[in-house]
C-alpha positions in Angstrom: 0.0 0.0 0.0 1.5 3.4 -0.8 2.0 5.6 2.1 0.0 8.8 2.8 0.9 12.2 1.8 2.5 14.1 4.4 3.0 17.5 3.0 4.2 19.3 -0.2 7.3 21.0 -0.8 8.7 23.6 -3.3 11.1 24.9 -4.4 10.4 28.5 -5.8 13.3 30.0 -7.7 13.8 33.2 -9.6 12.7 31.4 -13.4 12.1 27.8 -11.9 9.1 26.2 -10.0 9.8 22.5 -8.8 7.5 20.3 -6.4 7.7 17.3 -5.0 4.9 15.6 -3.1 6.6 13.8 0.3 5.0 10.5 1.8 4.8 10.2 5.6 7.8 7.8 4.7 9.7 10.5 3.1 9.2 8.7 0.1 9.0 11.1 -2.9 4.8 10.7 -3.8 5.1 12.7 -7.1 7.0 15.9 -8.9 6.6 18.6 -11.0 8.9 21.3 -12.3 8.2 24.2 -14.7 9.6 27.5 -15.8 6.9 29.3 -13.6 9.5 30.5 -11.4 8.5 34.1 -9.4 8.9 36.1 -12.6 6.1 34.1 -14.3 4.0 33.6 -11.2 4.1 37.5 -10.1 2.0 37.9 -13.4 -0.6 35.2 -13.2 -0.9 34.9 -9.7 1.5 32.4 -7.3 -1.9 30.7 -6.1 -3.2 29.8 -8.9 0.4 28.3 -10.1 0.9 26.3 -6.7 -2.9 25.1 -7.3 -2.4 23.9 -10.8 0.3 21.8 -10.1 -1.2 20.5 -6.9 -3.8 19.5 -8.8 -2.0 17.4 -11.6 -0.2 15.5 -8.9 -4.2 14.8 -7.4 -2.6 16.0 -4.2 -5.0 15.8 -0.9 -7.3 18.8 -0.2 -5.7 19.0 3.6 -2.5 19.0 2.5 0.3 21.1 4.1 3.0 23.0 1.7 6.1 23.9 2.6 8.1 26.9 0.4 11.6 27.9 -0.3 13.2 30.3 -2.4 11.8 33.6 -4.3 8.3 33.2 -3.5 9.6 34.6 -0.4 11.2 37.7 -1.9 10.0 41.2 -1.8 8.5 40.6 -5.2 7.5 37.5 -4.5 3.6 35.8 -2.9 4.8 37.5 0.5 7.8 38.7 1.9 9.7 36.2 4.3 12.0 38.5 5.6 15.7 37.3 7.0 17.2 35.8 10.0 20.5 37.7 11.2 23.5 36.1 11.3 24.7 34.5 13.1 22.0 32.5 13.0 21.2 29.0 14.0 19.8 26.5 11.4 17.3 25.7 13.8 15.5 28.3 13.5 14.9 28.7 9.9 11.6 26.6 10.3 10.5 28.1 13.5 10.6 31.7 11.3 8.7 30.6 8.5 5.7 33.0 7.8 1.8 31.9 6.7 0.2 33.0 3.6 -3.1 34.3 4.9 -6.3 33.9 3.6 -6.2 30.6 1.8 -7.4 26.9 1.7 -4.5 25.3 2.9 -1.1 25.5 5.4 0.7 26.8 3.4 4.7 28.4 4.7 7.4 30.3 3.6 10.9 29.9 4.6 13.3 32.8 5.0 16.4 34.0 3.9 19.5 34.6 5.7 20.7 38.0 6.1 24.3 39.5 7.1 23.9 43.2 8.0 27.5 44.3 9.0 28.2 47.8 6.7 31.4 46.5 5.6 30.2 43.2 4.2 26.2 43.0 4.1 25.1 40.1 2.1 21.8 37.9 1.4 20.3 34.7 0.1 17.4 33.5 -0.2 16.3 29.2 -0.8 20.5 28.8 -0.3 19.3 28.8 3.4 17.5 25.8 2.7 20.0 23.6 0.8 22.2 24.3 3.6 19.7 23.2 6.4 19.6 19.7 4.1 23.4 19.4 3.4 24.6 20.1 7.3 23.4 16.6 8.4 25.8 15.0 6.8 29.0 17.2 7.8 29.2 16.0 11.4 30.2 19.1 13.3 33.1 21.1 13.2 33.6 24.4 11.5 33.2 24.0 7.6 33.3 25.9 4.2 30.2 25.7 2.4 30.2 26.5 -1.3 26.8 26.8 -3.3 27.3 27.2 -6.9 25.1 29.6 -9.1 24.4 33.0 -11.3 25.5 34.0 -7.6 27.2 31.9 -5.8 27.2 31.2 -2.1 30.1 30.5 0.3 28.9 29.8 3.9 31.2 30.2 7.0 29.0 27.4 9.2 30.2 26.1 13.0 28.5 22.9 13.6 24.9 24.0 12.9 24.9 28.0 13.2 25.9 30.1 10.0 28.8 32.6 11.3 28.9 34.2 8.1 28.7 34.4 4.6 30.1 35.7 0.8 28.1 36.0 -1.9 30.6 36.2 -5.4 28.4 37.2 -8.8 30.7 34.8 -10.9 28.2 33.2 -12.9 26.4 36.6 -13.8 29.9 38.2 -14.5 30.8 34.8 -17.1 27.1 36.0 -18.8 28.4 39.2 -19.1 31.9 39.3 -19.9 31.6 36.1 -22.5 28.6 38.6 -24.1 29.0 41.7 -23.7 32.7 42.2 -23.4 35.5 42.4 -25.7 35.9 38.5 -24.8 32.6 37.7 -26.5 34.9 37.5 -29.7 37.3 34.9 -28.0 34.6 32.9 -26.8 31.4 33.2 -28.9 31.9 29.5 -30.7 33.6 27.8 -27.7 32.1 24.2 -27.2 30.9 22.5 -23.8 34.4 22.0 -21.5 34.2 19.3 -18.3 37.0 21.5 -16.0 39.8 18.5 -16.1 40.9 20.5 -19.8 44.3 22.1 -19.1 43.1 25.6 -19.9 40.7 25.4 -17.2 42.8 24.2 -14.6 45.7 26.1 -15.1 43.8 29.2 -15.0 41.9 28.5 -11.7 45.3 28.0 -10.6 46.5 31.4 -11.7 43.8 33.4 -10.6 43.5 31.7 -7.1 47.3 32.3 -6.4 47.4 36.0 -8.1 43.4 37.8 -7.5 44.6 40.9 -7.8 45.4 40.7 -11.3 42.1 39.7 -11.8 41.5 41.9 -14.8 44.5 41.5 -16.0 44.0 37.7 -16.7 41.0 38.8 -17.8 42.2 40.3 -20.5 44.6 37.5 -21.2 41.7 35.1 -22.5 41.6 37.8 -25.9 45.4 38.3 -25.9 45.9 34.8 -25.9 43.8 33.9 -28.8 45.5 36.5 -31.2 48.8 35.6 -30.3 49.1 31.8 -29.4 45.9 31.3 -31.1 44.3 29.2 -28.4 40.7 27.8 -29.7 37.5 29.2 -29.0 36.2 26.6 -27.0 39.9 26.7 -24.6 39.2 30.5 -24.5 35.6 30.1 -22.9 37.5 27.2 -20.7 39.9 29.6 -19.7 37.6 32.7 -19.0 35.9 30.1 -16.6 38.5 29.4 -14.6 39.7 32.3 -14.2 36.5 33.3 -12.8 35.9 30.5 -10.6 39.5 30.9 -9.4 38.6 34.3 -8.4 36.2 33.1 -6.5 37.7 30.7 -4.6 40.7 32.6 -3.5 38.2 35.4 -1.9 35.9 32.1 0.0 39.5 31.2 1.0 40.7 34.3 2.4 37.8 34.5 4.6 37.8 31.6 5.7 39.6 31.2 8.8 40.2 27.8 10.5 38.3 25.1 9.4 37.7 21.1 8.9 36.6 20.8 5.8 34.7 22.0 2.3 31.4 21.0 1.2 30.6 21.8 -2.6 26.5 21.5 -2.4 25.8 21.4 -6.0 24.8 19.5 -9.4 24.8 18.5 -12.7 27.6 21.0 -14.7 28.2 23.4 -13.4 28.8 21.0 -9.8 31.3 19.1 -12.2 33.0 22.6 -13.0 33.5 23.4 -9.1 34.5 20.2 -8.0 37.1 20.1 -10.9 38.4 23.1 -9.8 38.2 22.7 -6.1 40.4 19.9 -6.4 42.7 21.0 -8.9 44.2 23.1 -6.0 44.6 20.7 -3.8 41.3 20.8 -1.5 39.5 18.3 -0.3 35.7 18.2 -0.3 32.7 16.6 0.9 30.0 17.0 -2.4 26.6 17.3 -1.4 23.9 16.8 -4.2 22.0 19.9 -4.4 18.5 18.7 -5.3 19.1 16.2 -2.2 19.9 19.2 0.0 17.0 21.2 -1.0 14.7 18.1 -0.7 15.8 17.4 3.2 16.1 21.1 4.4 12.5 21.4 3.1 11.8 18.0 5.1 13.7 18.8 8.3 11.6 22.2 8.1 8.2 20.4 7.6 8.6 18.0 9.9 9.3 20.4 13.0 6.2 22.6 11.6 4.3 19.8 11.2 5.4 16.8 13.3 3.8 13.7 12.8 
């Protein structure tokens, strides 16, 4: 006999809309993802976008829902607001909000906030991946990277988040490889993995020299006219130099720590764990649809305990 639905969770990103139906086993019931991510569903209405996919998977009347991500933006269904850091993971469930006036329980996680002048910084549904992925670290102080458009590096002692760096690399490679002088060097580069030489060797330059960070840059065009590196080495190179960026600022703020858990998937994942350990560092890699999946279950099931 299938087990009962126990509640509904979602994941409610900027262009994406995924949710899965969760058993009273934690056995995934049924799933549905679309493009209706908060950009869609501020137009037609988030209700009615929750409601029609609720209704494909013929979920119960009663049941529960549980939300992450942009839904609880300013522009989102309703504003979430942010927990301070530091802040303990514990108490991302105990701050999620209602949405008034409908059929159903329905919550919304929040974000995280860090409000120091010098460094102030937000996410929003990376809060919830990292509620999932802390389970399995064990304690200790660790360095939690979340890949994306902007990715997330998370300063966390055992389960409180001391801190945390937001670096726009992904939006910068969109920009750069398309609006730059680069988009020449780049524009017919193929799909790279991050084991290709150009790659690593250019995380490796730009995470022991950051400061040069334009200059290497601009080293991705030079190179092509002169040493006539391909199109596809020049996007791979542009990349890494990027990421490398990136990783030497996570780095240099991180203080002491045990150990470094990538919390990511499918390419991009692949990109940061090759160059993660291109330089030597060890990792713990931490599915990212996995981690979103139990944060939203270790939040549902202290709202709603069975």
């Amino acid at each position: 006999m299938m087990t009962a639905a126990y509640y509904a969770a979602v994941d409610w990103g900027t262009t994406s809309f995924r949710l899965w139906i969760i058993g009273e086993d934690g056995a995934v019931l049924a799933e549905r993802r679309s493009a209706e991510g908060m950009t869609t569903a501020a137009k037609v209405g988030f209700h009615s976008v929750l409601d029609a996919h609720l209704a494909a998977t013929d979920a119960p009347g009663h049941l529960p829902i549980i939300i992450c991500g942009m839904a609880g933006a300013r522009q989102g269904w309703r504003e979430a607001g942010y927990l301070d850091t530091p802040a303990a993971l514990t108490a991302i469930a105990g701050s999620a909000i209602s949405i008034p006036d409908v059929d159903r329980d329905i919550r919304i996680l929040p974000g995280l906030a860090q409000r120091g002048l010098q460094h102030p910084d937000v996410m929003r549904g990376e809060e919830t991946q990292l509620l999932g992925a802390a389970s399995t670290l064990g304690g200790g102080r660790h360095l939690v990277c979340m890949p994306g458009t902007h990715s997330k590096w998370v300063r966390l002692s055992g389960e409180t988040v001391d801190g945390f760096s937001t670096f726009m690399t992904g939006e910068l490679f969109d920009v750069v490889s398309r609006h730059s002088i680069l988009s020449h060097a780049v524009s017919d580069g193929g799909a790279f993995t991050g084991r290709e030489p150009a790659f690593v060797e250019a995380v490796s330059e730009a995470t022991r020299k950051p400061a040069l960070a334009t200059n290497l840059l601009f080293s991705v065009r030079a190179g092509q006219l002169l040493n006539g590196i391909s199109s596809t080495d020049a996007k791979a190179r542009l990349s890494g130099t990027l990421i490398g960026i990136e990783i030497a600022g996570a780095l240099a703020t991180a203080g002491s720590i045990d150990g470094i858990c990538l919390v990511a998937s499918g390419p991009l994942g692949a990109l940061y764990r090759a160059a993660l350990e291109s330089q030597g560092l060890k990792i713990q890699h931490v599915d990212a649809d996995d981690a979103v999946r139990a944060g939203l279950s270790t939040a549902a099931c202290a709202i709603w305990p069975l």
